[in-house]
KOLTORNU-385679 format. One record per residue (C-alpha): x, y, z; residue in three letters; residue number from 1. Coordinates in steps of 0.05 Angstrom, whole numbers, plus 5000, padded with zeros to 4 digits. Example, Ala and Ser with C-alpha at 12.3 -4.5 7.8 and 13.67 -1.06 7.14 Angstrom:
residues 2
@east:5246	north:4910	up:5156	vovo:ALA	domar:1
@east:5273	north:4979	up:5143	vovo:SER	domar:2
END
This chain:
residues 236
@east:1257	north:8370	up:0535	vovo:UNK	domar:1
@east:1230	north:8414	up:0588	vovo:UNK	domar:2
@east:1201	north:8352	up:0623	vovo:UNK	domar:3
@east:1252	north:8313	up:0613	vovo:UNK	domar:4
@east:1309	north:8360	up:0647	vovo:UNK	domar:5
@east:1259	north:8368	up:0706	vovo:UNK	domar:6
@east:1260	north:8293	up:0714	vovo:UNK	domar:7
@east:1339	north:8293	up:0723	vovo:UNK	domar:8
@east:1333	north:8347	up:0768	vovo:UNK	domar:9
@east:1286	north:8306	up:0815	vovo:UNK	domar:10
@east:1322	north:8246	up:0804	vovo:UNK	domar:11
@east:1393	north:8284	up:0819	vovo:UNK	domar:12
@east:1349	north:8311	up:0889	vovo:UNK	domar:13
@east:1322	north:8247	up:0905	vovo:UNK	domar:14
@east:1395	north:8230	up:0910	vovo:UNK	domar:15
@east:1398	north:8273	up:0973	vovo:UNK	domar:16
@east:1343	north:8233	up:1003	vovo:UNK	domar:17
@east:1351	north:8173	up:1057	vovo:UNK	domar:18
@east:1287	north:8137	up:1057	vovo:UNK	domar:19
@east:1265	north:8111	up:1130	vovo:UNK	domar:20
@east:1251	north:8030	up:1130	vovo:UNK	domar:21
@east:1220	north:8044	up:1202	vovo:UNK	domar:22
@east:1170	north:7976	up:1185	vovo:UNK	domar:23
@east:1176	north:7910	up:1240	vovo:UNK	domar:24
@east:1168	north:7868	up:1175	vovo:UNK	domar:25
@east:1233	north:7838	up:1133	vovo:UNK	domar:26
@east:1179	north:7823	up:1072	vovo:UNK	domar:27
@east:1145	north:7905	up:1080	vovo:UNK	domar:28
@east:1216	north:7921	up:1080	vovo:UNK	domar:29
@east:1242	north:7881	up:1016	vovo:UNK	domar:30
@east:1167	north:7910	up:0982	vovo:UNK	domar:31
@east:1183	north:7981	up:0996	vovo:UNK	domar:32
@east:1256	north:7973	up:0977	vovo:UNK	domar:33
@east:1244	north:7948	up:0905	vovo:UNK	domar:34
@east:1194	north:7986	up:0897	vovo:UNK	domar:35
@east:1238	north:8045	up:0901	vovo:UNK	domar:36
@east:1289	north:8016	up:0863	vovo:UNK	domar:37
@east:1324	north:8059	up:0807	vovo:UNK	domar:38
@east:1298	north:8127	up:0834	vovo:UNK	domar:39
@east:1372	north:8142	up:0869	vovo:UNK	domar:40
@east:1347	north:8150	up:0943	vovo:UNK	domar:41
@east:1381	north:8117	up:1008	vovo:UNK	domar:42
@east:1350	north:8068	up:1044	vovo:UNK	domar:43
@east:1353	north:8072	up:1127	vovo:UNK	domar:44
@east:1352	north:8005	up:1169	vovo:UNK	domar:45
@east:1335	north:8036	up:1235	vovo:UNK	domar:46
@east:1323	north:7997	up:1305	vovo:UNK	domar:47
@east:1250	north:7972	up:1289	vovo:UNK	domar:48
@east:1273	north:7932	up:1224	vovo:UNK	domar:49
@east:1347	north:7916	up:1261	vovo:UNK	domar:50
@east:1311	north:7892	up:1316	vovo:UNK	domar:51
@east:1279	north:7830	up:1269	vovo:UNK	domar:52
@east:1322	north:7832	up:1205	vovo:UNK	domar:53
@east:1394	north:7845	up:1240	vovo:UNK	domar:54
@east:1443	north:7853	up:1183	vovo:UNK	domar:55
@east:1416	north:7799	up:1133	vovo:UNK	domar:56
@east:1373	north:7853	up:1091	vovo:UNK	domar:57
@east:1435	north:7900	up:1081	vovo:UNK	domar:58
@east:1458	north:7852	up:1025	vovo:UNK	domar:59
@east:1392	north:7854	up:0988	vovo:UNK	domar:60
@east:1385	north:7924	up:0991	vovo:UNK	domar:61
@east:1467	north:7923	up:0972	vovo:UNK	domar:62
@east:1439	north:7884	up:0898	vovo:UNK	domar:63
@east:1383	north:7927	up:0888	vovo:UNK	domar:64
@east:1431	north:7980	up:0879	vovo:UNK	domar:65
@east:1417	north:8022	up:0951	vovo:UNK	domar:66
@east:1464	north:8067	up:0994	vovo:UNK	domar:67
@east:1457	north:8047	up:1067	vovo:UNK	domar:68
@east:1448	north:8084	up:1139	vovo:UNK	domar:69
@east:1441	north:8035	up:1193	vovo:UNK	domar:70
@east:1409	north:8086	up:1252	vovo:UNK	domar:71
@east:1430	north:8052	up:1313	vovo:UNK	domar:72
@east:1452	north:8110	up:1353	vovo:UNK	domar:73
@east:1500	north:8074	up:1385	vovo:UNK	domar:74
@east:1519	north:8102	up:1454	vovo:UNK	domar:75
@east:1560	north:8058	up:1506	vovo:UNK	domar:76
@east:1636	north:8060	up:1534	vovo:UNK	domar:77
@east:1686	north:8073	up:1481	vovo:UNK	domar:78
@east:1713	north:7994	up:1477	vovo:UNK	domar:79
@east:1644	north:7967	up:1466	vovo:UNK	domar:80
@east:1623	north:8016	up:1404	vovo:UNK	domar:81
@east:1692	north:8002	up:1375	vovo:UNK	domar:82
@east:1678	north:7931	up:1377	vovo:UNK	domar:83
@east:1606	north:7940	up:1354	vovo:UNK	domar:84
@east:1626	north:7976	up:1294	vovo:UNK	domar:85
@east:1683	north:7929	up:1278	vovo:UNK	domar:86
@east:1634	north:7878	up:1265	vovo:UNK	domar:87
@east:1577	north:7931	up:1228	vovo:UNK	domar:88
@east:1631	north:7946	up:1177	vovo:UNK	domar:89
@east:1632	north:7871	up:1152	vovo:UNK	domar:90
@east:1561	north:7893	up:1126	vovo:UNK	domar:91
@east:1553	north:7932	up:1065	vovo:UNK	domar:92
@east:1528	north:7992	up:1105	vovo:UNK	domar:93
@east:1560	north:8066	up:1083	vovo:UNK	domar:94
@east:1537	north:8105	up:1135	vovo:UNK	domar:95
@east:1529	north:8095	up:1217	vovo:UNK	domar:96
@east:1514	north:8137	up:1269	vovo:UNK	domar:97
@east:1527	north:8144	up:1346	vovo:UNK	domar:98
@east:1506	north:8200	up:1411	vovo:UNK	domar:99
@east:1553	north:8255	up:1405	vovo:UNK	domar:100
@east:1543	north:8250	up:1481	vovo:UNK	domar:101
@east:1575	north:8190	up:1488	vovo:UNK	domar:102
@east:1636	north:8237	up:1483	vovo:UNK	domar:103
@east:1712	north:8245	up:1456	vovo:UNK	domar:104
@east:1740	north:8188	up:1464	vovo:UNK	domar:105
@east:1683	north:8139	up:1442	vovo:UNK	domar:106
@east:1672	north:8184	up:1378	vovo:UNK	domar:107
@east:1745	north:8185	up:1356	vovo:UNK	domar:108
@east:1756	north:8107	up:1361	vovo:UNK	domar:109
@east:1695	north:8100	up:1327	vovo:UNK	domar:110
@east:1717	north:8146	up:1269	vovo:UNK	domar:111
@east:1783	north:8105	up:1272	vovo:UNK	domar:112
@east:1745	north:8042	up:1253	vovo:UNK	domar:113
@east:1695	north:8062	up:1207	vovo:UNK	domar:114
@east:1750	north:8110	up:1163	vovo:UNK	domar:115
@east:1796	north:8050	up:1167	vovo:UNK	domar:116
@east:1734	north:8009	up:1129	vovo:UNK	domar:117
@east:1725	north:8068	up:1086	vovo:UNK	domar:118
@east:1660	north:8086	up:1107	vovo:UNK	domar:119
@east:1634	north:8150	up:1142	vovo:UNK	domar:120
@east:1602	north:8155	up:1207	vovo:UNK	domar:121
@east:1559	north:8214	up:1235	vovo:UNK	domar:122
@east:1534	north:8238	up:1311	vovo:UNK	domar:123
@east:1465	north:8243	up:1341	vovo:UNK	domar:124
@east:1463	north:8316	up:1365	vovo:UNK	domar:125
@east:1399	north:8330	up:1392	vovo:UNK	domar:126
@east:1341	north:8284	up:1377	vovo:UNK	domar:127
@east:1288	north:8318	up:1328	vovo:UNK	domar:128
@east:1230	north:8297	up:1376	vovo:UNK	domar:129
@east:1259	north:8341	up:1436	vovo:UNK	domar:130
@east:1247	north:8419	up:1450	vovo:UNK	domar:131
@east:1286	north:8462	up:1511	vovo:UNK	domar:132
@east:1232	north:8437	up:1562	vovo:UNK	domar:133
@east:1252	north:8364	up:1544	vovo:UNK	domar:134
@east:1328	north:8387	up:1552	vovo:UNK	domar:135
@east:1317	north:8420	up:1611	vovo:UNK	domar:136
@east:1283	north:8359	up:1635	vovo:UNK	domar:137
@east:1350	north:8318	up:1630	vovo:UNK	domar:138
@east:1396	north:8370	up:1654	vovo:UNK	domar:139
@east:1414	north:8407	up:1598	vovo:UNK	domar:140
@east:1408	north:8481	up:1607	vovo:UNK	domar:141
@east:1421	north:8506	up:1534	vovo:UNK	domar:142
@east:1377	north:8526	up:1475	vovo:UNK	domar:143
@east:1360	north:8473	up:1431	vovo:UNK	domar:144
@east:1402	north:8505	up:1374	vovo:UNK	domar:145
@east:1458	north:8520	up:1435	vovo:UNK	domar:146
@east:1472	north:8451	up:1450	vovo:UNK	domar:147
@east:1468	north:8421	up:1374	vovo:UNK	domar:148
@east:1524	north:8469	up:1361	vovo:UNK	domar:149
@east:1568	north:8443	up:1420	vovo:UNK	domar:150
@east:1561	north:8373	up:1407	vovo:UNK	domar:151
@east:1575	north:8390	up:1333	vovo:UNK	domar:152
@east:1641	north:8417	up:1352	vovo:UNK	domar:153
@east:1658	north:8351	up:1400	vovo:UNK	domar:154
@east:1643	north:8307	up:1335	vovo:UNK	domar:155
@east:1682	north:8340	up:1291	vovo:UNK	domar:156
@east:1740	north:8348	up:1344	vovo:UNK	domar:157
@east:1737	north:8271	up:1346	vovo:UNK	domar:158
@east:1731	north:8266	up:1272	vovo:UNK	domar:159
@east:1668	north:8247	up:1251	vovo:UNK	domar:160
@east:1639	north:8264	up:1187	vovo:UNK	domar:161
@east:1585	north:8294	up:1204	vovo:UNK	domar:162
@east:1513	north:8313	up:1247	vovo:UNK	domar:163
@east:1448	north:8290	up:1252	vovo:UNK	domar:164
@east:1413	north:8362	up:1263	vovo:UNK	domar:165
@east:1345	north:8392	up:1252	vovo:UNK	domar:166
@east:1343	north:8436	up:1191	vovo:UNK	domar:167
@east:1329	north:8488	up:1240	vovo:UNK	domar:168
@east:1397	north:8491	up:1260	vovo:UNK	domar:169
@east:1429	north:8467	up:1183	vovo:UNK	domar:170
@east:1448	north:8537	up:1168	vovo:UNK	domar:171
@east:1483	north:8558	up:1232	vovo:UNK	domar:172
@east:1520	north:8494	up:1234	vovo:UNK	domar:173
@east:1546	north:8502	up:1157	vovo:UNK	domar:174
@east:1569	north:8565	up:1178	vovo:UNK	domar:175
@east:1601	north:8546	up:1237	vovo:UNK	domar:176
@east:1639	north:8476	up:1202	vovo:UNK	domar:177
@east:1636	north:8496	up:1127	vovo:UNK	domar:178
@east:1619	north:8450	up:1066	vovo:UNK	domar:179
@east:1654	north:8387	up:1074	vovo:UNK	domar:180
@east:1614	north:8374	up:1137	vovo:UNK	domar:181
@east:1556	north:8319	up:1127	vovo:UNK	domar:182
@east:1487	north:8353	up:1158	vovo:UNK	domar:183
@east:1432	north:8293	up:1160	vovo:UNK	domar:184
@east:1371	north:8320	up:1180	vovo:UNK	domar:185
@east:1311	north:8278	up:1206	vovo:UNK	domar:186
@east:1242	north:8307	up:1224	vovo:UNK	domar:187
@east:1234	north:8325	up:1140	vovo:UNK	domar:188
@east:1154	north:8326	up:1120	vovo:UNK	domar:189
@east:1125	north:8356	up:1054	vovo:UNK	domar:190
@east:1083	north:8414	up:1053	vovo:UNK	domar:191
@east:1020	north:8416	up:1088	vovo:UNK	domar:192
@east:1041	north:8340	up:1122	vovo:UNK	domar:193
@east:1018	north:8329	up:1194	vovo:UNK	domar:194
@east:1092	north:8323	up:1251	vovo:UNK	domar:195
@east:1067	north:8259	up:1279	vovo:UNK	domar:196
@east:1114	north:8250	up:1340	vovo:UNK	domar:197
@east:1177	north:8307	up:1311	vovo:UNK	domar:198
@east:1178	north:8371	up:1340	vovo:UNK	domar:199
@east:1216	north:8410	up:1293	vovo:UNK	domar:200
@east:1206	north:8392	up:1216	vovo:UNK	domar:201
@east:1219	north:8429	up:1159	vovo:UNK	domar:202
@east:1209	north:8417	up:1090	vovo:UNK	domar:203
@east:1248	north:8374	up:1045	vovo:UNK	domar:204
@east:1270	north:8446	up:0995	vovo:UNK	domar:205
@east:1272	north:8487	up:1059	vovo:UNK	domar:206
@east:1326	north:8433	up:1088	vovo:UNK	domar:207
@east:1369	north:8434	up:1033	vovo:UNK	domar:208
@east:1365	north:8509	up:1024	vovo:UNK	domar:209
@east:1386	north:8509	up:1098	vovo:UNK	domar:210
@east:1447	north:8469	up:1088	vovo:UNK	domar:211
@east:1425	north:8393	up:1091	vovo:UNK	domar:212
@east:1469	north:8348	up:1067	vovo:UNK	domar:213
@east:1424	north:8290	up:1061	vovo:UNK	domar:214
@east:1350	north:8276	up:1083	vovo:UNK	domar:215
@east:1312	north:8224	up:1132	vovo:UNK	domar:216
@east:1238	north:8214	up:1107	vovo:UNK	domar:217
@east:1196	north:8165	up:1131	vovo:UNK	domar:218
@east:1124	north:8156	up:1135	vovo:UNK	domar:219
@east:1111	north:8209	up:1085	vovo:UNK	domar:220
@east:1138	north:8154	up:1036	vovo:UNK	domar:221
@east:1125	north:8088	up:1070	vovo:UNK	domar:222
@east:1060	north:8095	up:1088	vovo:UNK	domar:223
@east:1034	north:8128	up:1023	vovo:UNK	domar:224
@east:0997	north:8084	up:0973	vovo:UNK	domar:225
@east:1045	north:8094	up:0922	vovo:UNK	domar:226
@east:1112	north:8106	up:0944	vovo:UNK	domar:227
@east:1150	north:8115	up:0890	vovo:UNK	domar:228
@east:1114	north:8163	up:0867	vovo:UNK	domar:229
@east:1104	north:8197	up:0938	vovo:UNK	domar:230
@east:1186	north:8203	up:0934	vovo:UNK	domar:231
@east:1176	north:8246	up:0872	vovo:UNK	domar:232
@east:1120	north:8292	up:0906	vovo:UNK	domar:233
@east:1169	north:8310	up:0962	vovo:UNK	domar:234
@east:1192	north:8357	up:0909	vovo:UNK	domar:235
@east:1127	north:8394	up:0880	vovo:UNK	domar:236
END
């Protein structure tokens, strides 16, 4: 019984998980998919698989049973990402994204078009990879955690559903916006995993004890020999 009741719990966590397709292969994407089929995560078609696949593998992910997150960060003048996402929410994606510094405007009509197809759209805040040197670098004199917090407020001004935020900053920023507010965090590695190219990670227990909503792992998964069972070890 005991095992059994720890099962649902991992199974009920692994629904707070969005698995990272970040592969340049259609067929490595379709493998990794089924085999993670049944154990409730999300998949994520970011730019690498996009960039060969387009939209054709959103359907196939659709019948394997799959929530999706195209990561596109879109980020142009308000017409064009309306028109974009007028033709992404044909697909059978559930969740998009798009630079909170793209500003006001382009974030509300995107939220107008993506509530309209009764889907839910989020904002790039500060990219997971960057540090204040980097910010600094592009002109940005605020604190990491500073300007997260600022673009957070912009988004949900504009009424998006939510942030994509380092854990680092989940628990200010459910403080700041309350419950209802969707926190994806990115940059999530299990204990004693190496950062690769992220700059601040977390844990996948010390996100969710932060705040996350939902979160991104990649390579952790898709490059394990046995990724199935690598989603379940997230948890030990």
């Amino acid at each position: 019984m005991m095992e059994r009741d720890e099962r649902k719990m991992t199974d009920a966590q692994n629904e707070k998980v969005i698995v990272a397709l970040d592969v340049d292969s259609p067929e490595d994407a379709l493998a990794l998919a089924r085999n993670l089929q049944g154990t409730g995560c999300w998949l994520k078609v970011g730019l690498e698989l996009y960039a060969v696949s387009g939209l054709k593998l959103v359907d196939e992910f659709k019948e394997l049973g799959f929530s999706i997150f195209l990561d596109l960060k879109l980020h142009d003048i308000p017409t064009t990402v309306e028109r974009t996402l007028r033709v992404l929410m044909k697909a059978g994606v559930d969740l998009v994204d798009l630079h909170c510094s793209g500003g006001y405007e382009m974030m509300a009509r995107a939220a107008e078009v993506v509530h309209a197809a009764g889907k839910k759209v989020i904002g790039v805040t500060v990219l997971t990879s960057m540090d204040e040197e980097d910010l600094q670098a592009v002109g940005v004199n605020a604190t990491p955690a500073a300007q997260v917090v600022n673009l957070a407020r912009l988004a949900k001004k504009a009424g998006l559903d939510g942030v994509v935020a380092s854990a680092q900053e989940s628990a200010l920023l459910r403080q700041a916006f309350g419950p209802g507010f969707l926190l994806v965090t990115p940059g999530i590695r299990p204990a004693g995993s190496t950062a690769n190219d992220q700059v601040r990670v977390v844990t996948p227990r010390e996100a969710l004890a932060a705040g996350s909503s939902y979160l991104v792992v990649g390579r952790p998964v898709t490059r394990a020999e046995d990724p199935r069972q690598a989603l379940f070890d997230l948890w030990k």
